[in-house]
N, C-alpha and C positions, 0 to 999 in steps of 0.2 A: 831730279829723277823721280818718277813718277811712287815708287816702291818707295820709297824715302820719305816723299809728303804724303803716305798712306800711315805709313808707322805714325809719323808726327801726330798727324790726324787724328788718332786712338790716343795718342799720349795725352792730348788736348782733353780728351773723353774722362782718359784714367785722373788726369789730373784734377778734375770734377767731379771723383768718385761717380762718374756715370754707373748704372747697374750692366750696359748694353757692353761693357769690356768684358765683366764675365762670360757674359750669353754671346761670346762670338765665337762662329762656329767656323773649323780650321778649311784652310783655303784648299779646295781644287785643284786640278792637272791643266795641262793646256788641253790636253786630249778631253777630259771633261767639258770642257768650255767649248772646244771646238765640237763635239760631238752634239752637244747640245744648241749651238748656233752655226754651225759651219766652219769650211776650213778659212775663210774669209775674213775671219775675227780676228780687229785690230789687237795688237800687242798690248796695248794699255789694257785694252776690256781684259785680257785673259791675266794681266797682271792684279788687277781689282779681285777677281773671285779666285788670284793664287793666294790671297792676302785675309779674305775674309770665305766665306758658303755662307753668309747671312747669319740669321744669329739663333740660337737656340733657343726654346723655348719653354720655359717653367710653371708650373702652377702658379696659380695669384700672381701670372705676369698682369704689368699692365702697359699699353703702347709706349708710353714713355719710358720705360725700362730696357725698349729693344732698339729706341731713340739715335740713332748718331751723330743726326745737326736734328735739332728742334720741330719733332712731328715727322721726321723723316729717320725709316731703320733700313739696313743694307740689305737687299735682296738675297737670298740662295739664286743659285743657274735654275730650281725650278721654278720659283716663285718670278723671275725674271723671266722667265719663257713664258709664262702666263698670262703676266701682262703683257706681253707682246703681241701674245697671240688676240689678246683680249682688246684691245686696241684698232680701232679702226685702219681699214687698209689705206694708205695715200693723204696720211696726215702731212698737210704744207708744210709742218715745222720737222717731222722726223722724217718726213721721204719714203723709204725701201727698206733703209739697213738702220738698226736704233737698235739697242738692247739695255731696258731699265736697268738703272745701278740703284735707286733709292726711292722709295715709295710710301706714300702714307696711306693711311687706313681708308681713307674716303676718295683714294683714287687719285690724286695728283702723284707724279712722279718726276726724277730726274736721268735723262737717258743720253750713253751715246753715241753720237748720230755720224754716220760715216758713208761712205762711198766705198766700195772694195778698193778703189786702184787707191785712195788714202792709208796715211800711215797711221796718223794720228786722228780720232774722232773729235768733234767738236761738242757740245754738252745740250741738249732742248732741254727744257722745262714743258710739263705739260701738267696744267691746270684743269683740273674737268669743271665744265662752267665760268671758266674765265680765260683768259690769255693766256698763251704759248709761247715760247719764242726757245729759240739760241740764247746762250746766255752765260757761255763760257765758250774761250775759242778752245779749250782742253781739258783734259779727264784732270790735269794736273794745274792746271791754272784753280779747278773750281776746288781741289783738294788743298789748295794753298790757299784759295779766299774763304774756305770756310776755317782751315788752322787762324788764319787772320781775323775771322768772326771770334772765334774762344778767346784769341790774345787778349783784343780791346773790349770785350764786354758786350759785342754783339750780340753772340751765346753767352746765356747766363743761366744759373738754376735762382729758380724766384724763392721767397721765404717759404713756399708749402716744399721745394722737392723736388721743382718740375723745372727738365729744360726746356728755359726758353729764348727768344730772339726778340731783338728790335728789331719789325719787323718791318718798319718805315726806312730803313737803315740797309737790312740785307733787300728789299726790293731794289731800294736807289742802284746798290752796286750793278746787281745784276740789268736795270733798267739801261745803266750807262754802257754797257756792253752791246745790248740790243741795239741800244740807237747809234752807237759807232759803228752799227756794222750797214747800218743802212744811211749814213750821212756820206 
């Protein structure tokens, strides 16, 4: 259950004394969610922002302190809206319907990507300046293989502080996604 591997999710964070557990800022209504993207929004999406509104933010933050997987912090519905809106119209990987869930500072984000008559969204990646793709078939498959990145040491905090990834490691997974879905 997707509410379940979000908890976990965090727990994974807390249990790395991440700073980004404190700076999470409390989740949303559905009527928020829907207000702010339509009444069309999959149940997962409005589960994500009942669970988190992105994260708060402190003096002497620094990106990595609002971190939740490595470079990447959970959007607020407006911070989310923004990039969406900010994003080109008829992108091949996200379609029509997309609503970022995770973004980094320099513009690549994690979003997703649904059809109304769909129940469950599927996850794009979009990279500025480099590749795109699908790359979770669900908002809970990619919530579950990032818990799986903190397990084995995928996400790790390096000796200064900082979370980080094997990043030859988490491409691979998500690379084996992409090309299964086009074999």
């Amino acid at each position: 259950m997707l509410s379940q591997a979000i908890e976990r999710l965090w727990e994974e964070a807390e249990r790395l004394n991440r700073p980004v557990v404190g700076s999470r800022a409390p989740g949303v209504t559905a009527s928020e969610v829907e207000a702010a993207f339509g009444a069309s929004v999959p149940e997962d999406v409005v589960t994500w922002f009942g669970y988190s509104n992105g994260v708060e933010y402190h003096p002497d933050q620094i990106q990595d302190d609002a971190a939740l997987v490595p470079g990447y912090e959970p959007l607020s519905l407006s911070e989310a809206k923004a990039v969406r809106d900010s994003h080109p119209i008829g992108d091949p990987v996200l379609g029509e319907f997309f609503i970022p869930l995770l973004a980094t500072g320099g513009g690549d984000f994690y979003a997703a990507v649904y059809d109304p008559s769909l129940r469950t969204p599927k996850v794009g990646h979009v990279m500025i300046g480099g590749e795109s793709g699908l790359v979770y078939e669900s908002m809970e498959s990619m919530v579950n293989t990032f818990c799986e990145f903190y397990r084995t040491g995928i996400f790790f905090v390096s000796d200064e502080g900082i979370l980080e990834a094997d990043d030859d490691r988490w491409v691979e997974v998500e690379a084996r996604y992409g090309a299964s879905r086009n074999s």
